[in-house]
C-alpha positions, 0 to 999 in steps of 0.5 A, a space after each residue: 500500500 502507498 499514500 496519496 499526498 495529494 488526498 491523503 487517500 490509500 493507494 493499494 498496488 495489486 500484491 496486497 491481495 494475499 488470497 490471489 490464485 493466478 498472479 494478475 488477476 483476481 475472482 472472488 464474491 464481492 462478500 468474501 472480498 470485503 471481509 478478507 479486505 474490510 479496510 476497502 468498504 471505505 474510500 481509496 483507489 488502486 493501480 490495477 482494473 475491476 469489474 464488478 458484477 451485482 446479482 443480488 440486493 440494492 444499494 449505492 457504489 460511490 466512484 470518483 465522487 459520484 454515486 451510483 445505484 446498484 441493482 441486480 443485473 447493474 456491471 460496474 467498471 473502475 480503472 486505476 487511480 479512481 476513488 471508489 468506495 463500498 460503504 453504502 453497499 447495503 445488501 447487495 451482492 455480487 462478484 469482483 474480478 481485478 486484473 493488471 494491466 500487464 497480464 492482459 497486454 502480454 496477449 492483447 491490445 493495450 489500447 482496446 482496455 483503454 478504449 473500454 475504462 474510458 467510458 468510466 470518466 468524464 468526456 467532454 464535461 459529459 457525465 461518466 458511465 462507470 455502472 451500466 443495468 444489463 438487459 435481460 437479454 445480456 445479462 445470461 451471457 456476461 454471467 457466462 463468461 464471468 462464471 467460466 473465468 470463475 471455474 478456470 480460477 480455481 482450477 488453476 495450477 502451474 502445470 495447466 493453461 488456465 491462466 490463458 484460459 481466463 486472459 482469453 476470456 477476459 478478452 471476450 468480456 471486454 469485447 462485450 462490454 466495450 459492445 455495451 457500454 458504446 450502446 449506453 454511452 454518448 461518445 461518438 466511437 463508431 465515426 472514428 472506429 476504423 482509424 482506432 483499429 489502425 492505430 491499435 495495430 500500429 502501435 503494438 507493431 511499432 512502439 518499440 521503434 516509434 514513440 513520437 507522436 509524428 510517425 503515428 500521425 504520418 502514418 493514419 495522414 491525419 495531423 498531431 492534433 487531430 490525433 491527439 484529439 482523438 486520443 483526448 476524446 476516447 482514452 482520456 489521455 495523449 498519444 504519447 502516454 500510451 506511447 510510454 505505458 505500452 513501452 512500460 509494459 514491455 519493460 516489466 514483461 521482460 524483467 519478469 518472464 526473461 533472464 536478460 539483464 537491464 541493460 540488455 532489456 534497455 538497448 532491446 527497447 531502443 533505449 540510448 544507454 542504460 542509465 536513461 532507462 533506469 531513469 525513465 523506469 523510476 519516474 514511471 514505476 517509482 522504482 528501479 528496474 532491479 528492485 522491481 525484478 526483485 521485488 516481484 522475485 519475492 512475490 513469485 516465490 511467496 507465492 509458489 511456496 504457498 501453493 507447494 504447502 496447500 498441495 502437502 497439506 492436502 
């Protein structure tokens, strides 16, 4: 956990959940959640996404200071650093899936989640659409996805594919949801459809090699600002920060799942000496390269001893 200076509100990084199955995703009842974690009935934010699916009850999720009425059949969708709290909850029930970042970048298109967590802030001084009520049409196939990602979590081991099972599902999730949430919302995403398709494609293909704005915008023969606009009005943010958060994500895969040391990784990214690496890598993590690897070294080995003990015991 980490303070936030500005608010005073807690921060909450994706390892304080200890009950976590499958590293960089997270599934339980949100009852269950709340009492292993009671310190999140009240307001804080995190670094990772949530989905949440209400079945039972009614009551009111509050996110970044708006309240919303829950109902069953009501998904809601919070992306990182959005205060949210759970106190005014009442009876409602429902299930929680978290994710990172990262485990759905390993095999998907980073700017298809932004796409999606963008209908959860405000456009264009237009209300945001954290929590939409399902149709009753639609509510038996979200349910599905959720219960299938729900069953490959706990069968989850080392030694099966259930961890590119629920990435795969996911997947599927975000595509209908993104489906839902564009039939709810008041931003115009279809004019705009095809040159977002191409810019994703772009710039999973290109990052490494191109983070200036200019290659992009040459590339789609549109200007910077049209494109910048266009990045301002569906992901709520430039081009040029998705340019480095993909950039990011690259980083922490190949400190993660490979062997190659940083400087290595940094001359593999295009970096221009190891030294601006380290220093990018801190003012965007707030840690360095090594200590992330190790910090996560640690996590990992928590986590498999964890297992190996609950395999003996059982």
């Amino acid at each position: 956990m980490h303070q936030d200076h500005q608010n005073e509100k807690p921060l909450y990084h994706f390892s304080f959940l200890k009950d976590i199955k499958v590293y960089g995703i997270y599934y339980n009842s949100l009852a269950r959640y709340l009492c292993q974690y009671p310190f999140l009935r009240k307001e804080h934010f995190h670094d990772f996404y949530s989905v949440l699916l209400f079945t039972k009850g009614e009551g009111t999720i509050r996110i970044n200071n708006e309240a919303y009425p829950i109902h069953p059949q009501t998904i809601c969708l919070i992306a990182p650093n959005q205060t949210h709290s759970f106190e005014e909850l009442g009876k409602a029930e429902g299930i929680v899936f978290t994710f990172c970042q990262d485990f759905y970048v390993e095999e998907f298109s980073f700017i298809r989640l932004l796409n999606l967590f963008s209908y959860t802030s405000s456009i264009d001084k237009k209300v945001s659409n954290s929590c939409i009520n399902l149709a009753e049409s639609d509510y038996p196939r979200v349910s599905d996805i959720m219960k299938s990602v729900s069953y490959e979590y706990e069968s989850f081991t080392t030694d099966n594919n259930s961890a590119v099972i629920i990435r795969s599902l996911l997947n599927i999730l975000l595509l209908k949801l993104t489906e839902l949430y564009e039939g709810k919302s008041d931003k115009s995403v279809n004019s705009n459809c095809n040159l977002i398709h191409s810019l994703s494609n772009l710039v999973d293909s290109s990052f490494i090699q191109e983070q200036q704005v200019s290659f992009y915008a040459s590339a789609l023969n549109i200007s910077e600002k049209q494109l910048n606009d266009i990045c301002h009005r569906h992901f709520n943010c430039g081009l040029k920060k998705i340019l480095q958060d993909r950039l990011m994500q690259e980083t922490r895969k190949l400190l993660l799942s490979t062997e190659l040391s940083v400087g290595e990784i940094a001359y593999k990214l295009n970096f221009e000496d190891n030294s601006y690496f380290n220093k990018v890598f801190k003012k965007e993590i707030g840690i360095t390269p090594k200590s992330f690897r190790d910090m996560h070294k640690k996590i990992f080995e928590n986590r498999e001893n964890k297992i190996s003990r609950e395999r003996l015991a059982s």
